[in-house]
N, C-alpha and C positions, 0 to 999 in steps of 0.2 A: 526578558521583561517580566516584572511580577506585576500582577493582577489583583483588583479588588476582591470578585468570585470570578469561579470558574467562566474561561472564555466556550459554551456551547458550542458557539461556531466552529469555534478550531478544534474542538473535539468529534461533533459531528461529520460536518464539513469533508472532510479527507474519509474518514473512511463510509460515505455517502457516494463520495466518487470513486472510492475503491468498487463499491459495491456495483455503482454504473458500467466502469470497466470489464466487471467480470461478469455482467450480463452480458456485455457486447463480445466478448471474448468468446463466452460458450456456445451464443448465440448463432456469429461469422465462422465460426472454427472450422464446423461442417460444411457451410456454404463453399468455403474455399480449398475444399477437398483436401486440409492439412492432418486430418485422421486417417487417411488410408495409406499414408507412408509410415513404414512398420518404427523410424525413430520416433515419429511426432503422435506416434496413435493416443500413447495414454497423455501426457503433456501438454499437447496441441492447445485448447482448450485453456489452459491455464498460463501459457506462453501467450497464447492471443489477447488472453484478458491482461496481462503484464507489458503487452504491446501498447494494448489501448492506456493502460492506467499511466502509462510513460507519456502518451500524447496527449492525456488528458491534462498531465501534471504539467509541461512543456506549455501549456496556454494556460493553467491557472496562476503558476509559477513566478510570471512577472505583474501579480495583482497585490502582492505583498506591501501591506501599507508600513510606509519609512517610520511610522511611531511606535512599531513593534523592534524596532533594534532596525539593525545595518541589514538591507533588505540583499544585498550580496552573499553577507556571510549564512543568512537564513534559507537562500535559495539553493546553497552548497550544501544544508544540513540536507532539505527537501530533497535534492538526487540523490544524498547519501541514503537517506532512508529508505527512497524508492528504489536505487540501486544496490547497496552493498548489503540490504538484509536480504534481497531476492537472490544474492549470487549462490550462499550455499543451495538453494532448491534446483539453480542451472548445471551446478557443477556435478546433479546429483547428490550432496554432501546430506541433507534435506530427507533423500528418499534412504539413505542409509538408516539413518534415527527414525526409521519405521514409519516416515512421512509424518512426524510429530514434529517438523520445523515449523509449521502455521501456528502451533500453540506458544510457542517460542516469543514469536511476534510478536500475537495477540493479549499473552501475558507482558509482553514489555512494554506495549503501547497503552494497556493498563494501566500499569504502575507509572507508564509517565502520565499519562492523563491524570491520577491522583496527585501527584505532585508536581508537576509543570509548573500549573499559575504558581503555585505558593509560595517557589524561589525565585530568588533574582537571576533567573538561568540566563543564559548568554545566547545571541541569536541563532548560533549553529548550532546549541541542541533543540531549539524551538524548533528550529525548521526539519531536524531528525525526526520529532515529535510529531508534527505534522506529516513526512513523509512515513513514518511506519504507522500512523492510520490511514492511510491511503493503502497501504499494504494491508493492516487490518482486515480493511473492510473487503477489500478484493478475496483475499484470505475464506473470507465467512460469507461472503458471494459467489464465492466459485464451489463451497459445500454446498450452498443453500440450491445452489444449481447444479449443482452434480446431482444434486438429494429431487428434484423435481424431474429431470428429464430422465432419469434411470428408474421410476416409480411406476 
């Protein structure tokens, strides 16, 4: 769908609840004693918050209004983004590239936010768009909380 200006919502929007997610993530981590098992020690925390941000997305997911395109094909873009940009960070791929895969993201959910509205993009990268700012924001929530509780 292209747009008159930029849609706020959809640019805010997801990575707001990214950011919600990976407060609850960092937040529950500890509570659930997933840090003192020697695989999930460093992770944990950012698995929890990618837990949450999957549960979050799973209930926002079918709120998808039909006048943005084919609310099917949109909601397949949305798990891809929430899924398939998070896989290199599980597979470890992520922590090879010196834990520089969040900037990856961050830069691509960028550059689609400058161009999104402007094209006549097709529902499944809309909904890509909106799932890698949910990862975004999770992304630059799980720093902003790393950078708080370790100060």
């Amino acid at each position: 769908m292209k747009w008159e200006s930029p849609p706020l919502a959809l640019f805010a929007a997801p990575a707001l609840l990214g950011l919600g997610a990976a407060m609850a993530g960092f937040g529950l981590a500890p509570q659930l004693g997933l840090e003192q098992r020697t695989f999930f020690s460093d992770l944990a925390p950012l698995l929890a918050s990618w837990a949450f941000l999957l549960l979050f997305t799973a209930f926002f997911v079918h709120r998808i209004p039909a006048e943005w395109g084919d609310p099917k094909e949109m909601r397949m873009g949305v798990w891809t983004g929430v899924g398939f940009a998070f896989l290199p960070q599980i597979l470890g791929v992520g922590l090879i590239f010196c834990s520089f895969w969040f900037l990856a993201i961050i830069g691509i959910w960028l550059f689609f936010s400058t161009y999104q509205w402007k094209l006549d993009a097709p529902p499944f990268r809309t909904g890509f768009w909106i799932g890698l700012g949910g990862l975004a924001g999770m992304y630059l929530g799980a720093l902003a909380m790393g950078i708080l509780l370790n100060a």
